[in-house]
C-alpha positions as CSV (number, residue, x, y, z in Angstrom):
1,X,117.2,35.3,61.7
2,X,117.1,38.5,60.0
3,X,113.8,39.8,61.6
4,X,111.8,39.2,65.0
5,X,108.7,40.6,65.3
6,X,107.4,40.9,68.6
7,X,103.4,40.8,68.7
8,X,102.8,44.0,71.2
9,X,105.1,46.5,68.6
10,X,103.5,45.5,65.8
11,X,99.5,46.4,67.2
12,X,98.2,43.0,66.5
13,X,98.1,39.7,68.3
14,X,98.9,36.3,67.4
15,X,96.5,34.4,66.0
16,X,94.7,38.0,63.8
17,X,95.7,37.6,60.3
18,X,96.8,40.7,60.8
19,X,99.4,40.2,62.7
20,X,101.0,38.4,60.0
21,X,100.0,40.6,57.1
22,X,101.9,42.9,58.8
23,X,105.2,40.5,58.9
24,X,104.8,39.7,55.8
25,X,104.6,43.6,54.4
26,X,107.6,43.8,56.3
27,X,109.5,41.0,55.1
28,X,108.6,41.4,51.3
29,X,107.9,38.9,48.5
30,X,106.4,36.3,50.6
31,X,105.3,33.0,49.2
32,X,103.6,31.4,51.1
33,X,103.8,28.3,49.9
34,X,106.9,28.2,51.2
35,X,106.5,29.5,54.3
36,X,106.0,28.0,57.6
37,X,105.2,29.2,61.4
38,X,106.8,26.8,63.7
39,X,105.8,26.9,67.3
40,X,104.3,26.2,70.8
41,X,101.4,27.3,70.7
42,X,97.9,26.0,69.6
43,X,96.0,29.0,70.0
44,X,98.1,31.6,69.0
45,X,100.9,30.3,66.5
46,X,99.2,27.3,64.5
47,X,95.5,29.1,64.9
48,X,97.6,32.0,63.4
49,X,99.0,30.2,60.8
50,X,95.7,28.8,59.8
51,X,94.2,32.2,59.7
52,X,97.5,33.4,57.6
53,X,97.4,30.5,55.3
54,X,100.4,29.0,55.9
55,X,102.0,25.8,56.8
56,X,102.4,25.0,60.6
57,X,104.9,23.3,62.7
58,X,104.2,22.4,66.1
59,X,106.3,22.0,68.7
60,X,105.0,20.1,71.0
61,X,107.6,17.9,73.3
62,X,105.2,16.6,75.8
63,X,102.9,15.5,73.5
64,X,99.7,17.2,73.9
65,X,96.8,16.3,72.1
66,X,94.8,18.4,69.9
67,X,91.6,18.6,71.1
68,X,91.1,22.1,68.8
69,X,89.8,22.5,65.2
70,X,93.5,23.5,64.3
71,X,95.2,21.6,61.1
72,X,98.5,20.9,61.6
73,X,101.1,19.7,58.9
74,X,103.6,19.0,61.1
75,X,104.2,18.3,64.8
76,X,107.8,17.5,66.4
77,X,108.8,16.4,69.7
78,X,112.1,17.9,69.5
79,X,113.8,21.3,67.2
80,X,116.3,19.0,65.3
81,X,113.3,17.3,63.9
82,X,112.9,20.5,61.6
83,X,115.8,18.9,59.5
84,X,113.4,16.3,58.6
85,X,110.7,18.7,57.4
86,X,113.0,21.5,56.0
């Protein structure tokens, strides 16, 4: 990883679009069609890569469902299953 952004220096919360508007900025010459938040999270990291428009990855090992009006492109049970995807 060559940068970790960290949601309480930044001034924004995950899932405000501005919280990754401001990653991006930082990061440069996104595309984000090729770009993808992968995480735990329902609420803050796919609801946030909704509101970014981006495509999510979520972990989610014990298999909750998704009772929430979140999309998600991908779900894995386990990290190594990002191999598949990536």
């Amino acid at each position: 990883m060559k940068q970790i952004f960290v949601s309480e220096a930044t001034g924004f919360q995950k899932p405000m679009k501005e919280y990754f508007d401001y990653c991006f900025r930082r990061i440069g010459n996104i595309d984000k069609a090729r770009t993808m938040i992968i995480g735990d999270s329902l609420t803050s990291d796919m609801k946030g890569g909704n509101n970014a428009g981006i495509t999510t990855c979520w972990y989610n090992p014990e298999e909750k469902p998704n009772h929430l009006d979140i999309v998600i492109d991908y779900e894995i049970r386990q990290l190594k299953d990002l191999y598949l995807i990536l």
